[in-house]
NUMI-618624 format. One line per 2 residues: number of its first residue (from 1); for each residue x, y, z of C-alpha. Coordinates in nm, 4 decimals. Example, Ala and Ser with C-alpha at 12.3 -4.5 7.8 and 13.67 -1.06 7.14 Angstrom:
<rolums>
1 = 1.2300/-0.4500/0.7800  1.3670/-0.1060/0.7140
</rolums>
This chain:
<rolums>
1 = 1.2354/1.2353/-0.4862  1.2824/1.5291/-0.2626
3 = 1.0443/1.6416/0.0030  0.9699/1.9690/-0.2261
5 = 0.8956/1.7762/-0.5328  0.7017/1.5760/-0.3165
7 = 0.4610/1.8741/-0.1950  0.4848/2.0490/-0.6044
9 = 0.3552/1.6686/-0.7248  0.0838/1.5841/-0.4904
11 = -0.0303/1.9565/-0.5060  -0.0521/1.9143/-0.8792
13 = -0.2587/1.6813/-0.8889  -0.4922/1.7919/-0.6048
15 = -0.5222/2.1119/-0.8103  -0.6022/1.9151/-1.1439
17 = -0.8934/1.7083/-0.9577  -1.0039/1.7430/-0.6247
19 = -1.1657/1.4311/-0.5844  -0.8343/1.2626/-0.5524
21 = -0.7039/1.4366/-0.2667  -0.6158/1.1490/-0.0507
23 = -0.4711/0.9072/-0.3233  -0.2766/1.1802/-0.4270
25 = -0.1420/1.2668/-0.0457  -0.0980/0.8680/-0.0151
27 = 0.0451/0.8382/-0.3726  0.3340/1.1055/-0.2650
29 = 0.3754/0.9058/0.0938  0.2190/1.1824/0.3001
31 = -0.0624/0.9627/0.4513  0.1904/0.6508/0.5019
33 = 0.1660/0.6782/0.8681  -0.2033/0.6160/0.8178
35 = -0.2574/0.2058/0.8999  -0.4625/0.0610/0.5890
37 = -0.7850/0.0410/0.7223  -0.8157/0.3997/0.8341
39 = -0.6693/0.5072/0.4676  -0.8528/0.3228/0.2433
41 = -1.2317/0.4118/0.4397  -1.1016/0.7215/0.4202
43 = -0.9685/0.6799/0.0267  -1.2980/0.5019/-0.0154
45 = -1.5695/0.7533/0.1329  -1.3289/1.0470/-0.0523
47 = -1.3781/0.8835/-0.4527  -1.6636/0.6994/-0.4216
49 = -1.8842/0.9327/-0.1522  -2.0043/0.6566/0.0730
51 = -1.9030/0.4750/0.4183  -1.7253/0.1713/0.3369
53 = -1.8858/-0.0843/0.5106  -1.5952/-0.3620/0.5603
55 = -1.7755/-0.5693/0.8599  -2.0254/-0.6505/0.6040
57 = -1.9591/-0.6127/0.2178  -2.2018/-0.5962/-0.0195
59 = -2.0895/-0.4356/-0.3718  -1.7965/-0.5113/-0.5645
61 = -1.5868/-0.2532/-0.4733  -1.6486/-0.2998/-0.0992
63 = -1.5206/-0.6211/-0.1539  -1.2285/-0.4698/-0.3785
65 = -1.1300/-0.3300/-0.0086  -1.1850/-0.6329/0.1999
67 = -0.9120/-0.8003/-0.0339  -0.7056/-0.5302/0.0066
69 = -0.6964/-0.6275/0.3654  -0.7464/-0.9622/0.4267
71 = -0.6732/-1.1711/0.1015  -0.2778/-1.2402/0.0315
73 = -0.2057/-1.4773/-0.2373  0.2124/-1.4948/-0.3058
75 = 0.0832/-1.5963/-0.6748  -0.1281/-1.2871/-0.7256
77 = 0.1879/-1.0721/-0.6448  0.4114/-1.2365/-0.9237
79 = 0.1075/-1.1973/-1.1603  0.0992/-0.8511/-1.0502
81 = 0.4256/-0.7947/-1.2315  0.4395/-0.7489/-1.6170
83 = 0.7569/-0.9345/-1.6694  0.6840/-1.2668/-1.3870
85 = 0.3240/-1.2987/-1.5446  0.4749/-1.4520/-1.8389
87 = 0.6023/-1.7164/-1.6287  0.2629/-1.7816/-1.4856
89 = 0.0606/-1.7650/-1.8602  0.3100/-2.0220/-1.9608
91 = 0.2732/-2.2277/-1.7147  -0.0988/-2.2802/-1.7710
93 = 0.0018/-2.3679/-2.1514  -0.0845/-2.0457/-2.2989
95 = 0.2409/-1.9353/-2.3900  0.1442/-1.8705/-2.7424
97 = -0.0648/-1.5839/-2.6462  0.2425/-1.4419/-2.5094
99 = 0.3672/-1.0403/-2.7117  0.6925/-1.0350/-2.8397
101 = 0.9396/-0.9623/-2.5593  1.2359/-0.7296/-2.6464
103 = 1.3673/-0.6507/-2.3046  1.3839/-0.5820/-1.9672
105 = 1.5546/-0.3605/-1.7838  1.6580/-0.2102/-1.4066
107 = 1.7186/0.1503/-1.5110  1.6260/0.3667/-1.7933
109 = 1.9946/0.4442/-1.8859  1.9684/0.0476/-1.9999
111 = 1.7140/0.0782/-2.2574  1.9200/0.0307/-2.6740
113 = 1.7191/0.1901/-2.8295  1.8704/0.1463/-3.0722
115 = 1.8393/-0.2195/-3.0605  1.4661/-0.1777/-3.0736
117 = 1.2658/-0.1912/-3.3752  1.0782/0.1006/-3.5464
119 = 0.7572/0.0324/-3.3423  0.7749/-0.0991/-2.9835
121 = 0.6062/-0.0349/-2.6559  0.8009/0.0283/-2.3294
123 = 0.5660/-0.0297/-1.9747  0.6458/-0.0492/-1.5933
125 = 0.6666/-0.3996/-1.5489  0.5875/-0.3088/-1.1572
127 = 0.2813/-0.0859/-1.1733  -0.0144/0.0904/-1.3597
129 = -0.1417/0.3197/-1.6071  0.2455/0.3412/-1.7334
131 = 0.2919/0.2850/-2.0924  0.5107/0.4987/-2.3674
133 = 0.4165/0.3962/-2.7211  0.6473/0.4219/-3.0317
135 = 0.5230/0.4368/-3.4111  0.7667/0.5931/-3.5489
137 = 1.1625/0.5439/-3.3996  1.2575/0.8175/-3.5874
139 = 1.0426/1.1129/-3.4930  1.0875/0.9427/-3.0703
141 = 1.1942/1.1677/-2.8032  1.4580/0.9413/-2.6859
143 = 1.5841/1.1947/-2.3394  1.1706/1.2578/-2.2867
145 = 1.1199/0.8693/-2.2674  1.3795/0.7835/-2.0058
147 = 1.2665/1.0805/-1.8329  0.9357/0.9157/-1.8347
149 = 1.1218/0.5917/-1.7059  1.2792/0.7135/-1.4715
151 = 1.0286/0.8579/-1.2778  0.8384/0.5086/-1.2725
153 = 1.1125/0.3344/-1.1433  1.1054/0.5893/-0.8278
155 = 0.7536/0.5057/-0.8043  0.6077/0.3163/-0.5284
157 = 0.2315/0.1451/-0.7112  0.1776/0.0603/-0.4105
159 = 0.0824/0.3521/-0.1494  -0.1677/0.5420/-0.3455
161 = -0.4412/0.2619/-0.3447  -0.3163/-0.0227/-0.1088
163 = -0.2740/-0.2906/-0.3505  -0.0636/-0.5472/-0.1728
165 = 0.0208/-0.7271/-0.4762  0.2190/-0.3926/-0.5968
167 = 0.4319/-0.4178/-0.2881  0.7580/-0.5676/-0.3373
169 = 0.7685/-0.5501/-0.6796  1.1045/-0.4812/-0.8382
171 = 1.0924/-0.1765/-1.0129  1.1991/-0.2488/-1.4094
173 = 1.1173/-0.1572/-1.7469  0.9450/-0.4041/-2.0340
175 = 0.9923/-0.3554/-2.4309  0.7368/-0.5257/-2.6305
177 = 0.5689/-0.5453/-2.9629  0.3659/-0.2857/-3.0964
179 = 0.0319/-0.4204/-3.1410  -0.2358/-0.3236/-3.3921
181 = -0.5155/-0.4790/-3.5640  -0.5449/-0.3793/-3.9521
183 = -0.7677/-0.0828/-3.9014  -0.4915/0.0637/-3.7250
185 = -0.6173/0.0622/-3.3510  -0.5810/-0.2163/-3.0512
187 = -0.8968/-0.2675/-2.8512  -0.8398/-0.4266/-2.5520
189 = -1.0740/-0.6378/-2.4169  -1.1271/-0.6853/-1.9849
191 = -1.2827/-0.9721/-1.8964  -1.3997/-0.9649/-1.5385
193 = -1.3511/-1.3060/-1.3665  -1.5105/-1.4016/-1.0328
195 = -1.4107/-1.7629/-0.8420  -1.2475/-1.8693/-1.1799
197 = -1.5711/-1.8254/-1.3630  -1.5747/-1.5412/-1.6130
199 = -1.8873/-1.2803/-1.6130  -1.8335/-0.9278/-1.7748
201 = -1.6403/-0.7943/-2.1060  -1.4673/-0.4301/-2.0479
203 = -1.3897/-0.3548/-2.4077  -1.1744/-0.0303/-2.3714
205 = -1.1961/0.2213/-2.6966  -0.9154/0.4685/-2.7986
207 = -0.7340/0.4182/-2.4707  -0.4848/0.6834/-2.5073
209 = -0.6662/0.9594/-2.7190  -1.0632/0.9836/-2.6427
211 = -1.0729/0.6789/-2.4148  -1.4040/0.5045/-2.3801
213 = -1.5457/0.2138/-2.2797  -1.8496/-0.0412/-2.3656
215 = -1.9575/-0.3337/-2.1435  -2.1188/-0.6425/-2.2739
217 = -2.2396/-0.9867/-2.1723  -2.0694/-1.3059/-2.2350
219 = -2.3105/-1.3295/-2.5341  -2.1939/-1.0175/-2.6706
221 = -2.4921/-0.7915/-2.5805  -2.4032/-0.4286/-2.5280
223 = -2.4853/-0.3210/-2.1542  -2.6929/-0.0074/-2.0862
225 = -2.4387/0.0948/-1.8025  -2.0640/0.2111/-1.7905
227 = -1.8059/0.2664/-1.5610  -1.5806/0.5872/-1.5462
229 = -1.5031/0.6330/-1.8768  -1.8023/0.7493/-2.1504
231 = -1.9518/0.4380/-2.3771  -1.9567/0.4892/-2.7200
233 = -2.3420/0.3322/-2.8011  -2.2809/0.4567/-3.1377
235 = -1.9940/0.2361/-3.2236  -2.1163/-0.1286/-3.3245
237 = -1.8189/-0.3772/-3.2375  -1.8871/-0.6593/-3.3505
239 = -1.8853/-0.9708/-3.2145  -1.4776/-1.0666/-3.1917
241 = -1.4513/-1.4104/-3.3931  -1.2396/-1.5361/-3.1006
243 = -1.4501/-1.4412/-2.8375  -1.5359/-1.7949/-2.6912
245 = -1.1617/-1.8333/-2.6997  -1.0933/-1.5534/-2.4901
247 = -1.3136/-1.6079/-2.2467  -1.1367/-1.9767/-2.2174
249 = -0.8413/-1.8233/-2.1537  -0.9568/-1.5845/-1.9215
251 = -1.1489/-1.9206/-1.7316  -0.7687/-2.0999/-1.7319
253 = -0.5722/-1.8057/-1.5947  -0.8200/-1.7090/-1.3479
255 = -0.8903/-2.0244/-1.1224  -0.8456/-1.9701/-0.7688
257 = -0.8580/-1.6076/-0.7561  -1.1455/-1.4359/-0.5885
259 = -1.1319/-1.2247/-0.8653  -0.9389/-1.0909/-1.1311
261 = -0.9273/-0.9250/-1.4491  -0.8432/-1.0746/-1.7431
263 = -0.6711/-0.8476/-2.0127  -0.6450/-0.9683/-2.3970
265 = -0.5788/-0.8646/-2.7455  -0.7506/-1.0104/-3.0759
267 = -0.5137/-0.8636/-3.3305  -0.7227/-0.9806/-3.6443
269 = -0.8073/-1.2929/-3.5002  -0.5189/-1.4162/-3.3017
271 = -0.5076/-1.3754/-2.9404  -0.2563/-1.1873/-2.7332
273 = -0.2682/-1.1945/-2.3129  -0.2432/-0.8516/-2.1622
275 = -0.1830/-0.8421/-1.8217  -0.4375/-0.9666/-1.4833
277 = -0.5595/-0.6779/-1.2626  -0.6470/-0.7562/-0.9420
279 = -0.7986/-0.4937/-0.8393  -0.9640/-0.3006/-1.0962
281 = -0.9610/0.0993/-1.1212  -0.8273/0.0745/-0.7233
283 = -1.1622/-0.0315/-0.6338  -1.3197/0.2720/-0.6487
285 = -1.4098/0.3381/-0.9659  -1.8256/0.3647/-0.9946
287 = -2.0484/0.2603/-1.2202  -2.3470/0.4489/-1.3922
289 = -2.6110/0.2096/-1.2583  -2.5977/0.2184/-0.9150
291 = -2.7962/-0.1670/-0.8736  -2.4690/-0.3203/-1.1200
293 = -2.2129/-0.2845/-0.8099  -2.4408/-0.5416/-0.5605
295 = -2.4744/-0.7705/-0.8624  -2.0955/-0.7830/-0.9415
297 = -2.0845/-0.7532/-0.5584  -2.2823/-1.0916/-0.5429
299 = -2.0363/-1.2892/-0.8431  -1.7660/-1.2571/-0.5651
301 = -1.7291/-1.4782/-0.2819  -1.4896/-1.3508/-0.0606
303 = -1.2661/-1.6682/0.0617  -1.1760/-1.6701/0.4358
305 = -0.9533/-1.4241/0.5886  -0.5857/-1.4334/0.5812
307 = -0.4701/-1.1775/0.8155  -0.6442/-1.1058/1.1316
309 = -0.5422/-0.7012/1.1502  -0.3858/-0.5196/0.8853
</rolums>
């Protein structure tokens, strides 16, 4: 990417939200130069309006941070990637769980579509937040989509928050099954693991359209707080039938993490592994209750440093 596309990118998105000046300047490598500490109290006191205290940290995304900068795990980095996770899922016996794998793929220009079924999904199997979903092959912008591809695979995941585990990360494309329960929508359920022992349910709501986003207990009781995206009190999920399972699974895949996130599907009762987020929404996503980020803070006991300076 040039220098001037650069500037017209990061400006962009300054101009669409303010608050995200600095990942947006770090996203674009302007701030690259800055060492990691520096940038992410400075990342941190920009999104979430508050000193990160790192000598001493007490909420959960204060201790997102610390992870950022003294935690290295070579196993969280291959879990990191989309395609390598599979790998690890089957290696813990839950390969069943596993979406229907169509391809992967270096460059955009390697993508048959015409090899792919009606309905797929295409992600970055090296980053976030990248998905392009298909319904209907036949009404798909085929030039728009590697477009879209293309400009993940010049991404770097890694500069705009720190995450380590985005690093060195081949860049590549994944084709998978379209997934969808028989109401016609996928919600994906985020189960927040800390030390191996699962705590929270994320279920997220109409992720690409009018995303929101409940929280409940491991008992299935709706939570009177959120966390960046609106709840939707109104909407009675019931309680998934393979809930206890999922929360097994979540338990098996994340032992001997600090922490991690847990992303399934339950696609009319069968179970479907999404992906494990290490560090969720960058760490600085906030929730509504102030008091819920030193109780998540205290679920996570930060293991001993690995790295003396970063």
């Amino acid at each position: 990417m040039s220098k001037l596309r650069k500037i017209q990118t990061a400006f962009g998105l300054i101009a669409r939200n303010r608050k995200h000046l600095v990942h947006a300047l770090g996203y674009n490598g302007f701030l690259s130069w800055l060492p990691t500490r520096q940038y992410l109290q400075l990342l941190y006191y920009v999104q979430v309006g508050k000193p990160l205290n790192l000598n001493n940290p007490r909420t959960f995304n204060e201790k997102l941070q610390w992870l950022k900068l003294y935690w290295r795990d070579d196993t969280a980095s291959s879990c990191s990637d989309k395609y390598e996770v599979r790998q690890y899922v089957e290696s813990k016996g839950l390969g069943a769980t596993l979406n229907e794998l169509y391809g992967v793929y270096s460059t955009a220009d390697e993508v048959d579509f015409d090899s792919l079924p009606d309905r797929f999904v295409l992600k970055s199997a090296n980053g976030s937040n990248c998905v392009i979903i298909c319904k209907d092959k036949s009404r798909f912008d085929k030039d728009e989509a590697r477009r879209t591809m293309r400009a993940w695979l010049r991404k770097d995941f890694y500069r705009g928050y720190r995450e380590w585990v985005y690093r060195n990360l081949p860049p590549r494309i994944v084709a998978e099954r379209y997934l969808e329960d028989k109401n016609g929508e996928l919600l994906d359920y985020k189960i927040f693991c800390f030390n191996g022992e699962p705590k929270l349910v994320e279920v997220d709501i109409d992720r690409y359209g009018e995303h929101k986003r409940n929280l409940y207990d491991l008992q299935w009781n709706l939570q009177p707080f959120g966390i960046r995206h609106p709840t939707a009190p109104d909407r009675k999920l019931p309680k998934p039938a393979m809930l206890d399972a999922m929360i097994e699974m979540a338990r098996v895949l994340s032992a001997g993490f600090p922490h991690v996130r847990v992303d399934v599907y339950d696609v009319d009762s069968t179970i479907y592994f999404g992906e494990l987020t290490f560090f969720h929404g960058g760490g600085v996503e906030t929730f509504t209750d102030e008091r819920i980020h030193e109780q998540l803070g205290s679920w996570l006991q930060l293991p001993d440093k690995a790295l003396k300076h970063v």
